[in-house]
N, C-alpha and C positions, 0 to 999 in steps of 0.2 A: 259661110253658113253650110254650103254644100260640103267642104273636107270635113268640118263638127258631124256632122251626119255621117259620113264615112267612117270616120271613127268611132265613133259611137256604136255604129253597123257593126266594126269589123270585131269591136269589142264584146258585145253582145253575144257571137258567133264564136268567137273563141270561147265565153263565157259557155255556151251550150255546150259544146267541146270537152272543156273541161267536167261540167258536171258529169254528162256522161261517161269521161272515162272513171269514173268513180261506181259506177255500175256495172258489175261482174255478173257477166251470162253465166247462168247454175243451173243445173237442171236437178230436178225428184222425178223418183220412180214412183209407180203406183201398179197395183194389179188392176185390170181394166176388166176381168170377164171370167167366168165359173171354172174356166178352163188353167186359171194363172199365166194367163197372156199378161206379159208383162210390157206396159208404156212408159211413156216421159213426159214433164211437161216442162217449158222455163219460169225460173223466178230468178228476180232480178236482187241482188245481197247490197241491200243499201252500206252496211258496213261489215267489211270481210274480216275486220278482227275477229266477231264473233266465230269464223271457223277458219283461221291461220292452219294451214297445213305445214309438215315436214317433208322431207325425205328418210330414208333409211336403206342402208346396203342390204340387200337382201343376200343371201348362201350362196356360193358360189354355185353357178349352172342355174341361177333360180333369178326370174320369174321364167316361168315357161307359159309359151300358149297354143293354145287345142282347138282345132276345131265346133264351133259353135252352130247349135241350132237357128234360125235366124228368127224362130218366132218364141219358141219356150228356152228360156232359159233357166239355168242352174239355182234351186233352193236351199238353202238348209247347212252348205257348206261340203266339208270330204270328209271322208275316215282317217284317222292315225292310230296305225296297229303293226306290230311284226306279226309278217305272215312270212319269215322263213326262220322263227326261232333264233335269230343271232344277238338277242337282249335291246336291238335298235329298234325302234318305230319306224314304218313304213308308209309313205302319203296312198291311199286309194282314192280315184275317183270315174265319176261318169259325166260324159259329155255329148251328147246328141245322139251318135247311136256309136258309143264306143265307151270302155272302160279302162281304165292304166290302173296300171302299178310302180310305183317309183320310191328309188331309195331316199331320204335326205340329202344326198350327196347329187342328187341329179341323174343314178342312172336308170334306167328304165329298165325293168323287170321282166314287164311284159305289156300286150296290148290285146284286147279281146271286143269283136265286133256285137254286137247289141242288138236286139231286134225290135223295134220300136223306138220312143226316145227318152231316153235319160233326163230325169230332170232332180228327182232327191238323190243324197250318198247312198252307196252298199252299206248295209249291217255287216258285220265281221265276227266269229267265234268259229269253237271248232264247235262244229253242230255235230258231227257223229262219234265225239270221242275219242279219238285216231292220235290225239296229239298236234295235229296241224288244223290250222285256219282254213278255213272256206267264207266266201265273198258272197254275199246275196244281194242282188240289183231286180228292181223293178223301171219299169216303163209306161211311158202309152204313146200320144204319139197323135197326131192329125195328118189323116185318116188314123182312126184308133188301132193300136199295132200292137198291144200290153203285152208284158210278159214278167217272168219272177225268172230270173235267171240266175244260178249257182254256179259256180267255179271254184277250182281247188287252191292253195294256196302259189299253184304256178301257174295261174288263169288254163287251164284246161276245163272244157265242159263238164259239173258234177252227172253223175248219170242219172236218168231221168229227166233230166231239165234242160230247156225251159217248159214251164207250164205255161196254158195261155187259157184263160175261159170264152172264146168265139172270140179272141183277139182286144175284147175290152180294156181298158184304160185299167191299170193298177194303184191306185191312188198315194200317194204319200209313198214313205219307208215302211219297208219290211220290220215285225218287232218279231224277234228271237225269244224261244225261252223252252224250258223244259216241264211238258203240263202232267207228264204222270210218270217223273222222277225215276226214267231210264236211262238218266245219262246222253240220251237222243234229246238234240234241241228241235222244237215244232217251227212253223214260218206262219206267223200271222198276218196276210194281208188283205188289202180291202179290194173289192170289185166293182166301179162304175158300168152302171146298165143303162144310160139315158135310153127312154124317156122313160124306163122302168127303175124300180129300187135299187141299191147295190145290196151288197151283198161281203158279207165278214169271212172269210174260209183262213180256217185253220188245217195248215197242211203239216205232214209225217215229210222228215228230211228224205222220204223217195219219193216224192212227187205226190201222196196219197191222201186222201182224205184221213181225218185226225179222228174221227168217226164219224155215224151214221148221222148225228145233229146237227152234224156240220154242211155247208155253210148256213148260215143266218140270215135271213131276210129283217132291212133293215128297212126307217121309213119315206125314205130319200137317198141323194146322193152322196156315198160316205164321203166325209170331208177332212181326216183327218189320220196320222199315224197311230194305230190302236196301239194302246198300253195295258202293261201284261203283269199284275204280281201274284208270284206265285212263295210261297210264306210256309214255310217247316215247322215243326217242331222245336225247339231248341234243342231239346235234350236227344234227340234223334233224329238224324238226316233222311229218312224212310217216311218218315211220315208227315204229309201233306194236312194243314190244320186249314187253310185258307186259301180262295184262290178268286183270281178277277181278272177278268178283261174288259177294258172301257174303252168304249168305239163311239165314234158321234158321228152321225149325219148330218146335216146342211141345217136339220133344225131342233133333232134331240140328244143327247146324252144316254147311251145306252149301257147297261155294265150286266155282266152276263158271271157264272162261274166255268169252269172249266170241263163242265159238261154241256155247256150250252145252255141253261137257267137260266130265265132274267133275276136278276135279284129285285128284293122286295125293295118298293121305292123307285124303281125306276122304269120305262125312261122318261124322264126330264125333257119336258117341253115348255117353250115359253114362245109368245107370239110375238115379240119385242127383242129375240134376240137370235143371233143363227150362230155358225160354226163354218169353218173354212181353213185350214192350216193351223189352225191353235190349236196342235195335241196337247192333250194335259199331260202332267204328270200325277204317279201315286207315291205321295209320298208316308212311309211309315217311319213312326216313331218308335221308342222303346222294345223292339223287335224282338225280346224274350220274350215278353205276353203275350202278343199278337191279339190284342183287343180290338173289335173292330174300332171302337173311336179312336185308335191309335190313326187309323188308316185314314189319308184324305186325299180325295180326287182333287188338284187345283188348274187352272185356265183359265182362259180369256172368249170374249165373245165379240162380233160383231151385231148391225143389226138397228134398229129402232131404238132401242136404251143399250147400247152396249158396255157391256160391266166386267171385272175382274171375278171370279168365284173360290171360294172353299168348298170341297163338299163330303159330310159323311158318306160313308159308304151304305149306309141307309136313302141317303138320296135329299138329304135336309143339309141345309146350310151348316156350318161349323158355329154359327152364332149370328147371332143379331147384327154384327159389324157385315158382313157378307149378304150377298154380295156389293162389290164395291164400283161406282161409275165413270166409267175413264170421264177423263175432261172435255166440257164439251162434246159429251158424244159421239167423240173420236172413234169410227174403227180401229178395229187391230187384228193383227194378226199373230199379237206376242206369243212364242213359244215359250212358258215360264221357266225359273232358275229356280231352283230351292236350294239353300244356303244353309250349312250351321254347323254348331260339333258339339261335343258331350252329349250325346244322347235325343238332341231334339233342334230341330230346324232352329233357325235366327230370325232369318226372313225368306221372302220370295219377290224376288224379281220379274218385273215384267215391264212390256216396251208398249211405245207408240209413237205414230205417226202426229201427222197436223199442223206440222212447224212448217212456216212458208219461205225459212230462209233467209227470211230479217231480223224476226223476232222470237227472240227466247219463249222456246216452248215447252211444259213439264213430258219428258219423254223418258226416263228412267226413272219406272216406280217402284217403292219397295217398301211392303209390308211387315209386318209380323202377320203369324200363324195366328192371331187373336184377329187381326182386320184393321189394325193399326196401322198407320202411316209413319215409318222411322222417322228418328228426327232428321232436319234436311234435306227429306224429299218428299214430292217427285223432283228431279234432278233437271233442268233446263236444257236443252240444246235449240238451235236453229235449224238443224237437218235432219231431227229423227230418227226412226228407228221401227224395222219393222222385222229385224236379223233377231237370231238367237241369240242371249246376255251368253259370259264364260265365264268361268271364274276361278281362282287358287289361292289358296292359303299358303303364307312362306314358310320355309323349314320350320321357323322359329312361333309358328302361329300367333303372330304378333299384327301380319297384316294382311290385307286381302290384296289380290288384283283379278281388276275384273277388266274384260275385252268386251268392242262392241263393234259390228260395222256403220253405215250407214244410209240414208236415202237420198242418199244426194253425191251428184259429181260437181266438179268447177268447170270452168271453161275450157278448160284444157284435156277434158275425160280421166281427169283423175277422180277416184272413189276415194274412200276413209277407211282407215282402222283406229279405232278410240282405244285408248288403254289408259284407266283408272287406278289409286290405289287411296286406300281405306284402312281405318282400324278396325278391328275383326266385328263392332255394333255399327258399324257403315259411315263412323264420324270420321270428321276432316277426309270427303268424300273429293280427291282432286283427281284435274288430270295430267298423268304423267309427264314429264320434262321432253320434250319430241314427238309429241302424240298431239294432233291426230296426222297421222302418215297417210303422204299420199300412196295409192297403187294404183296401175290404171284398170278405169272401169267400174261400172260400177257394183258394190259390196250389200246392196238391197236385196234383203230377202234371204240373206244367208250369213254368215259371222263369221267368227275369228277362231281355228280351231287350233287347242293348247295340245304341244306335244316335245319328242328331245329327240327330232327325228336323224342330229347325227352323233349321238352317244358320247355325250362332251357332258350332260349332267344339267345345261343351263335351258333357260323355258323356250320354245320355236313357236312362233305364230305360225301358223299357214292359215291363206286366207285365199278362198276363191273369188273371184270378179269377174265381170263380164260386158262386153260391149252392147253396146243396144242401141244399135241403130238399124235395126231390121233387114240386112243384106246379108246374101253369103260370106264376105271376109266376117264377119263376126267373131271374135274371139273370147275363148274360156280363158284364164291367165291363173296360174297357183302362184302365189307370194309364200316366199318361206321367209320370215326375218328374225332374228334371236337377238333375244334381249340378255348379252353376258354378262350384266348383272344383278341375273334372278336365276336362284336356280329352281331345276324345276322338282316339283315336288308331287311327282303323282298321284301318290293316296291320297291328296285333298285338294283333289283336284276336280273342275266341272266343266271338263273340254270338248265338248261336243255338244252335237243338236240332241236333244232327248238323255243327256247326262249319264250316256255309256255307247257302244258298237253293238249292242244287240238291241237299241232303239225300241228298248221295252219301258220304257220310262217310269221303271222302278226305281226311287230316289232312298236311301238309310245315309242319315248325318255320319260323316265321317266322323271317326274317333268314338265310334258309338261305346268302345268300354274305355273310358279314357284313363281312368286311375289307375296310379304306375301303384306298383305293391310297392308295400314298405318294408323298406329290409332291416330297421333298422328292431321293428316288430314282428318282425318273420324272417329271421337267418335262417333257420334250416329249412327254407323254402329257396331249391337250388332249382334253376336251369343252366345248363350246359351241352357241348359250347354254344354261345348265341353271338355273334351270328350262327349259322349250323350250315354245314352241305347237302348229307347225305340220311345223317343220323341227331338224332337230339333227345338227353338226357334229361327227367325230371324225379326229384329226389325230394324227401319231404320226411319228419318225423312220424307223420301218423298214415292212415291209409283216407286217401282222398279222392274225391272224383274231378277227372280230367276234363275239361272243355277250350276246342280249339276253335277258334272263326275267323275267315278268311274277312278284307277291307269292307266288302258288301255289310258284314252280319252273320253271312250264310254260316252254320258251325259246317265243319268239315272232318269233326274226330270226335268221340266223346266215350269215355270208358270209367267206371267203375274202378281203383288199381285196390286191390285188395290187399300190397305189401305194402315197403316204402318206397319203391323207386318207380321205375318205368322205361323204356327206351325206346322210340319211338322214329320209324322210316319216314324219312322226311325227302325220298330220292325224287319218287315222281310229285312234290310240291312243284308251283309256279313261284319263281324266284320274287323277291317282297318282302311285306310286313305279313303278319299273324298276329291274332289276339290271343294270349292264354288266360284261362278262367281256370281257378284251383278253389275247389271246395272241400270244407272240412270243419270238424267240430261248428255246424250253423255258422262259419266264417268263410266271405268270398274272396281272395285274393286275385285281383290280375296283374296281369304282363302282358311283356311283349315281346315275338322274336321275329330275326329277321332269318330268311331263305337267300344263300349268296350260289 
């Protein structure tokens, strides 16, 4: 009797045994406090099929790791941009109190000391027109240490800077943009005042006030990367027809014009919902009119009811579907995607949290611009999502791929990078063959950024991660990995946090003039050569008025041609696509040429 019990016993004990090894220690991230102190908890993955990971070779020299803050860590993801002009993309980023510069290939550029601490990417353009890139980084820091600091594109100090206002907390990313059409880009960023308001300042690229209205007294703590359109003329690049900036605090929506106005309708308060890291985007449509109903403010909230929005630029919902309520009252912190082509969004993407790890959670949502739910989503995961969506159209615009990270490591401190592929309306929405990849560390709170950082043509993830376990070895880690069988396809492409490097979160569908002319009813409608270099040729029977627009929209030529031909210095274009618009007898004909 006593061995039957022994056995029984020893059975039992193994029995426990084994069950537990069937439970994988996982951890999720979570922001814990105002400040994005970022925590961890455990959950236990009853079944790990639901998040099978891979590996993948990443670039040679790559992954690399940096230096980590041990309490704030990295949001939002890096920069990919040539900032020495050689047609390659370039990795930037920032990490506790230091900023790199690095080639694709692994070498290092340069390195630039910080003052304060780095927590969202540099913005990147050439802000004074020069030709060359310049880096702009913000900070803060506990003790608060803030600063907006610029460098040139070989990290040397821009002059003037850094700016500090009493050392305050800089909130979010710097948005770039050019407010009264000198060719000089302005630096809009926000100003944390605890236990007083923040404050909006739009600064002049030498350190100056943008004017006397500036800064703005906001009704709380701003909470978010402001977003900036600024909207032309069509038929003349001179003239300014529209302008916004929308900034949110912790509990309004604010949108202002370009002289510091509040516009009518705003600010937007609600008692049921806040703001924290969910910049919106302004997305326009049909960008020849420039209606304002063209124009819509879209984000996410946290909060008491927390909900998805559309919003006119009036300050009223885009319709009765809007706004929309995550599930369960999920917070978020989704930075939105806006998606589409020919002339008008498809949908908008947005993310969430609230998955425990076990069980399949709707955590990739996505709209249409009506407030509709596509078909087959919201999309399930077990691990969530609180990173920015990516996303790119194949050469062949046939199908989407879209990148996510995730809120959750495995047992082993490995993160996630998700990679999706779709048909261009979001159907047969799967996930890619080797995906989700492990890297180590975790990918919470920042994503997957698209780029071809070693001039080979094919798409590179870079993807920031980071340790969290609250000690000094802490580490920043950049993942570079290439997918050789996609190439990559920049004009339609949505690789980054805020869907550009000037983190102004102006969104125009790509292909906005999509229709190729017909040659077959317009032969003496010539361009030549296209591709072009230096010079390009356009030739026509009749006398026609010329309109040229860069990927954005923006037009960038527009002339009147009084004979039949034209011949047009195409030296100092940025190498690419162009749209050509050719008007004549009330008929529009487009094309398209390429800058080699």
């Amino acid at each position: 009797m006593r061995t039957q019990i022994i056995k029984i016993s020893i059975l039992f004990f193994l029995s426990i045994i084994f069950n537990l090894s069937c439970f994988a220690q996982y951890h999720r991230a979570f922001i814990s406090n105002e400040f994005g102190k970022i925590d961890i908890e455990p959950v236990v993955l009853l079944n790990t099929d639901n998040l099978k990971s891979e590996t993948k070779n990443q670039l040679t020299s790559w992954p690399k790791a940096f230096e980590c803050n041990p309490s704030f860590k990295n949001m939002r993801g890096v920069c990919i941009q040539d900032i020495n002009n050689d047609d390659i993309e370039d990795i930037i980023f920032a990490t506790n109190s230091k900023i790199y510069a690095y080639s694709g290939t692994g070498e290092k550029y340069w390195e630039a000391a910080l003052t304060g601490t780095a927590i969202y990417p540099p913005s990147a353009a050439d802000i004074n027109n020069d030709g060359f890139i310049e880096i702009v980084q913000v900070t803060g820091g506990s003790p608060a240490n803030g600063r907006i600091h610029i460098f040139d594109h070989n990290g040397n100090t821009y002059p003037g800077w850094p700016v500090n206002f009493d050392d305050h907390w800089i909130i979010c990313a710097p948005a770039l943009a050019d407010l009264n059409n000198d060719k000089q880009l302005e630096i809009i960023v926000a100003e944390r005042r605890s236990p007083n308001p923040g404050l909006l300042h739009v600064l002049k690229n030498d350190g100056t006030s943008y004017s006397e209205n500036f800064p703005l007294t906001l009704d709380g703590t701003p909470a978010v990367t402001p977003s900036v359109a600024y909207l032309r003329n069509w038929q003349s690049d001179d003239i300014i027809v529209d302008s916004l900036i929308v900034m949110c605090s912790t509990s309004s929506i604010f949108a202002y014009d370009f002289n510091g106005n509040m516009i009518d309708g705003f600010p937007i308060s609600n008692e049921n919902t806040g703001f924290s890291y969910q910049s919106p985007l302004i997305c326009v449509e049909k960008s020849t009119n420039l209606m304002n109903e063209e124009i819509k403010i879209i984000g996410a909230t946290h909060g008491n009811l927390p909900e998805y929005y559309a919003i006119n630029k009036n300050g009223e919902y885009v319709n009765e579907n809007w706004p929309i309520p995550t599930v369960d009252n999920s917070w978020t912190y989704s930075a939105p995607t806006a998606i589409g082509l020919h002339n008008y969004f498809d949908f908008y993407l947005m993310s969430q949290p609230g998955a425990n790890g076990t069980d399949l959670y709707p955590t990739i949502h996505a709209f249409t611009p009506e407030g509709e739910y596509v078909e087959g989503f919201p999309f399930e995961r077990v691990d969530g999502l609180e990173g920015f969506i990516t996303a790119m159209y194949s050469v062949d615009h046939n199908t989407l791929y879209i990148f996510t990270g995730s809120n959750m490591k495995d047992e082993s401190g490995n993160g996630y990078i998700h990679a999706y592929t779709a048909n261009t309306d979001l159907s047969n929405f799967v996930e890619m063959s080797g995906f989700p990849v492990q890297v180590q560390g975790f990918t919470f709170m920042n994503g997957i950024n698209l780029g071809d950082v070693n001039g080979n043509g094919k798409l590179d993830l870079i993807a920031l991660s980071y340790d969290l376990n609250m000690v000094p070895t802490d580490s920043t880690h950049i993942n570079v990995i290439e997918l050789p069988e996609i190439d990559y396809n920049p004009h339609y492409c949505y690789g980054t946090y805020k869907g550009n490097n000037l983190r102004n979160g102006l969104i125009i569908p790509p292909e906005w003039i999509p229709e190729a002319i017909d040659t077959q009813e317009e032969k003496d409608f010539l361009i030549y050569p296209n591709p072009c270099k230096d010079l390009i040729n356009f030739q026509s029977t009749e006398v026609f008025d010329l309109y040229i627009y860069d990927i954005t929209g923006k037009i960038i030529f527009y002339k009147s041609i009084t004979n039949n031909s034209y011949r047009l210095d195409t030296e100092n274009w940025t190498k690419g696509m162009y749209f050509v618009r050719l008007s004549k007898n009330n008929k529009i004909y487009n094309s398209r040429v390429i800058k080699m």
